[in-house]
N, C-alpha and C positions, 0 to 999 in steps of 0.2 A: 570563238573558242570552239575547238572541233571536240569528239568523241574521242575517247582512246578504246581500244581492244587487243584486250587480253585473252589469252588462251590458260586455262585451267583444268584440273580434274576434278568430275563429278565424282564426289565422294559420300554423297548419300544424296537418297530420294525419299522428300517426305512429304503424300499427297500432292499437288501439281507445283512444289517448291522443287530445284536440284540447291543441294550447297556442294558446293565449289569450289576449289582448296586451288590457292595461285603462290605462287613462290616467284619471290624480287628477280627482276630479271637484270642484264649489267644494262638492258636500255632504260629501267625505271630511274624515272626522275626524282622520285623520293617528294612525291608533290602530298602525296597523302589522301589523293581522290578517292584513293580505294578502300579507306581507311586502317590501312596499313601503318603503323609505327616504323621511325628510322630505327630501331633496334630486333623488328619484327623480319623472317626472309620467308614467313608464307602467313597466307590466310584463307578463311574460309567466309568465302558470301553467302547467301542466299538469294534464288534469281529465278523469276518464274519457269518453268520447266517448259516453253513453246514448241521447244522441239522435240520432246520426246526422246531426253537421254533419260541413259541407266547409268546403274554404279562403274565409275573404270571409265567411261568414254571421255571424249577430252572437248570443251566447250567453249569456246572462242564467245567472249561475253564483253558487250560494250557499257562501256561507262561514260554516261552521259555527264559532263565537265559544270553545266551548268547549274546543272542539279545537285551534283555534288558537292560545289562551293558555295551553295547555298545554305546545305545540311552543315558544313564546316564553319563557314561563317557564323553560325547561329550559337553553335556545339561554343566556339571560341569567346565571339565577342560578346553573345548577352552575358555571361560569368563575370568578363573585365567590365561592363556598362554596370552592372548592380555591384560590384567592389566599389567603383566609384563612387557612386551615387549613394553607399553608405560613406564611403570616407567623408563626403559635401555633409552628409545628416548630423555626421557626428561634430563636426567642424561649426556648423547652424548651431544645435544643441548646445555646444561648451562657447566657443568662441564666443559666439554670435548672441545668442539669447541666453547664454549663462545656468540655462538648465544643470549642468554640469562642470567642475571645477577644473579636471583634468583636462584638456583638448585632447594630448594623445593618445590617452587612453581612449578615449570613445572616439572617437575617428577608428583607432586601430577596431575595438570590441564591434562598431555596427560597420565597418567594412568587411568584416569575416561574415559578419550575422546577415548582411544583403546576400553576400556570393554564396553561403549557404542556402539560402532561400532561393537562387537564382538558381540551383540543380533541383532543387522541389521544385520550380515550378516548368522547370523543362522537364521531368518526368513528368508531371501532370499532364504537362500540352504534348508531349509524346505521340499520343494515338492520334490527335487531330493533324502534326503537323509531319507524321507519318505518310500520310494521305496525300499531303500535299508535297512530297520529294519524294512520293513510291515511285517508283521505274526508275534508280537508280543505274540499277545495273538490268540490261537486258542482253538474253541469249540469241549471239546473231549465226551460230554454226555449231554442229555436233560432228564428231567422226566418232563413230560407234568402233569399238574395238571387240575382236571378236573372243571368244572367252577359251579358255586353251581346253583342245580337244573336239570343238567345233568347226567345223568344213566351211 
């Protein structure tokens, strides 16, 4: 699985960050790498600044595939792994050891109650797992645009 790159505008500079504003092109595949929504036709990244663009220049930025369905995979399936895995508690709980009278009631109430807890604890892990799928996106070209009124 290769890289793709995209070309974007640097639309702010913040400290050795640029964010970078890309709009759907007719060749996007609507894969979602970029984390871009199918009802989304622009976004804004943020991408270390290596090359030394300013506000207005246009930034050809690669997105690393691997990494990003990494970040995706995660974003997706721990949510459906811990729905499930309350639906199994609640189903043990009534079914199975009779803690509780309803099944579907509690299958449904600690199915919601896992997948809730399963975004608490990807905020939590957030910073650490940050670390490990940072370089997402990297800047592999600038064209500096000249600013009107400069030679």
């Amino acid at each position: 699985m290769s890289d793709i790159t995209e070309y974007g505008e640097v639309v702010n500079i913040t400290g050795d960050t640029a964010h970078v504003k890309f709009k759907r092109s007719s060749a996007c595949g609507r894969c979602r790498a970029c984390g871009m929504l199918s009802t989304q036709n622009e976004i804004v990244v943020q991408v270390e600044n290596i090359m030394g663009a300013k506000s207005g220049d246009y930034a050809a930025v690669s997105i690393r595939m691997p990494k990003a369905l990494r970040a995706s995979a995660l974003a997706y399936a721990f949510p459906l792994f811990m729905l499930l895995l309350g639906v199994l508690a609640g189903w043990l709980l009534s079914a199975v050891w009779g803690v509780f009278e309803n099944a579907d009631l509690s299958m449904a109430l600690f199915g919601l109650l896992f997948a809730a807890l399963s975004f608490f604890l990807l905020r939590l892990a957030a910073p650490s797992y940050n670390k490990t799928v940072s370089n997402v996106y990297k800047m592999v070209e600038v064209k500096h645009m000249k600013k009107t009124g400069e030679e």
